[in-house]
C-alpha positions in Angstrom: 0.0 0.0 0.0 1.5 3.3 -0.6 0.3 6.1 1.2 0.0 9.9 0.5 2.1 12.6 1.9 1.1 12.9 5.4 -1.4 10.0 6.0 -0.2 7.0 8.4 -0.6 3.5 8.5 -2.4 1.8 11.3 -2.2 -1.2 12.8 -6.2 -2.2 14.5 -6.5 -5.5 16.6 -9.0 -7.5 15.4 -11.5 -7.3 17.9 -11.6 -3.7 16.8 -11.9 -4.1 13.2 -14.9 -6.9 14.0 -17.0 -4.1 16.7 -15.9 -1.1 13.9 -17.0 -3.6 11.2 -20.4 -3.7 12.5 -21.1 -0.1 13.7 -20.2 0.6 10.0 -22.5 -2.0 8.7 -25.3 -0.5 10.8 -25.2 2.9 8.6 -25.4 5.1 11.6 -22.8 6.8 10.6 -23.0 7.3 7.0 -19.2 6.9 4.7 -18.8 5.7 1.4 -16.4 3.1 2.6 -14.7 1.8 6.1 -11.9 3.6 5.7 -13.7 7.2 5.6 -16.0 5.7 8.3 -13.1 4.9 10.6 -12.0 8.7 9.9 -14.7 10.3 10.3 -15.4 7.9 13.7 -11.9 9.4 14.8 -12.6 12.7 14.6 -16.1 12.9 15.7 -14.3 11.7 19.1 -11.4 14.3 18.9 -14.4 17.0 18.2 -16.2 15.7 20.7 -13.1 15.8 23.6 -12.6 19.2 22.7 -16.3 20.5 23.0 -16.1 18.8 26.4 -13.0 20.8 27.2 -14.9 24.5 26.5 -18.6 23.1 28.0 -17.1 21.6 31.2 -13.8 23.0 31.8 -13.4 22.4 35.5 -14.9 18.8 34.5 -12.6 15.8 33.9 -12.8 12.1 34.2 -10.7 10.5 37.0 -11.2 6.7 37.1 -14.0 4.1 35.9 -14.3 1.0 38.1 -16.5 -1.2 39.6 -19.4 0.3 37.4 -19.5 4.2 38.8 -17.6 6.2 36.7 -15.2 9.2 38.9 -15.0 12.3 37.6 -13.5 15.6 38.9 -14.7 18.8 40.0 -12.2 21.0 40.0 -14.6 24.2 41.1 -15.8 22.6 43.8 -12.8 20.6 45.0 -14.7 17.4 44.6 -14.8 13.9 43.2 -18.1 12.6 41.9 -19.6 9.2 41.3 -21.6 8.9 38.9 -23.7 5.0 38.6 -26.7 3.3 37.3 -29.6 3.6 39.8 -33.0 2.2 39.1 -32.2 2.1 35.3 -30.9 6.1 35.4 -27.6 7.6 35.7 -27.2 9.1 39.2 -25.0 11.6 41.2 -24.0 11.8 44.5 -22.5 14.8 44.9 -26.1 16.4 43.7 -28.3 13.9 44.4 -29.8 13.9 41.0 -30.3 12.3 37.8 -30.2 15.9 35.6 -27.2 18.1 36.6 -23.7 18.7 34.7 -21.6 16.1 35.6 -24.6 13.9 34.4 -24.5 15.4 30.9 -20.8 15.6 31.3 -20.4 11.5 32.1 -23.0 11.2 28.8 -20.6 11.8 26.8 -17.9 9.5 28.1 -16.7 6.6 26.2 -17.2 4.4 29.6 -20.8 5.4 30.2 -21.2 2.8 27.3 -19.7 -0.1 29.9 -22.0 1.0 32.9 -24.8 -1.4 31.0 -27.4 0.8 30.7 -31.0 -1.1 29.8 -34.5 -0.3 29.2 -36.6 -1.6 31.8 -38.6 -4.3 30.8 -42.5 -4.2 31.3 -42.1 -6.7 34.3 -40.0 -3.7 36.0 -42.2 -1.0 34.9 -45.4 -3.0 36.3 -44.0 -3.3 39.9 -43.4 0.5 39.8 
C-alpha cells in the first residue's frame, strides 16, 4: 500500500476491526467506505473531547471501576460518582439524575460499559 504525503498507517486488533465492522455496517454513521467511516469515527471523538474541554472545563474524568464512573470537580474541590440507579444515571454529589456532571459523564466513552438497559414491562409494572 502506498500512502500519500502525510497520512499513516495503522495497525487495528482485530476485535476492533470486528466491533468497527459492525457499527459501519449498521449505517449510523454514513461513509462511502470503512476507511472514511473509521476517519470520520476518529474525529467525531477528537471533536467531541474538545467540546467537552470548553462546556465543562473544571470537569474531567478521574477513574471508571466497579461500574461508577469518577469524575473531577475542580470548582468545587470534589470527586463525583456517577452510577446506574433504578435504570438512570445518578450523582452523589447532587443527588440527582439531571445536573452537569450527568451530561458531562453522557458523553464519556465508559458510560457505554456501565450497561445501561431499558426496563422491561415486568419492571415498569412493579413500579
Amino acid at each position: 500500500m502506498v500512502l500519500k504525503p502525510g497520512e499513516k498507517l495503522v495497525v487495528l486488533k482485530p476485535t476492533v476491526v470486528k466491533k468497527l465492522e459492525e457499527y459501519y455496517k449498521s449505517g449510523t454513521i454514513k461513509a462511502p467506505d470503512f476507511t472514511n467511516f473509521v476517519n470520520e469515527l476518529l474525529l467525531m471523538n477528537v471533536e467531541k473531547d474538545a467540546f467537552l474541554r470548553k462546556y465543562a472545563p473544571k470537569l474531567a474524568k478521574v477513574a471508571y471501576e466497579d461500574n461508577i464512573l469518577f469524575i473531577k470537580d475542580f470548582e468545587l474541590d470534589r470527586t463525583v460518582e456517577i452510577y446506574l440507579r433504578d435504570h438512570h444515571l445518578y450523582c452523589n454529589l447532587d443527588n440527582s439524575k439531571d445536573c452537569v456532571h450527568i451530561h458531562y459523564a453522557l458523553a464519556l466513552p465508559e458510560v457505554g460499559r456501565l450497561q445501561i438497559r431499558r426496563p422491561s414491562k415486568s419492571d415498569t409494572e412493579a413500579d
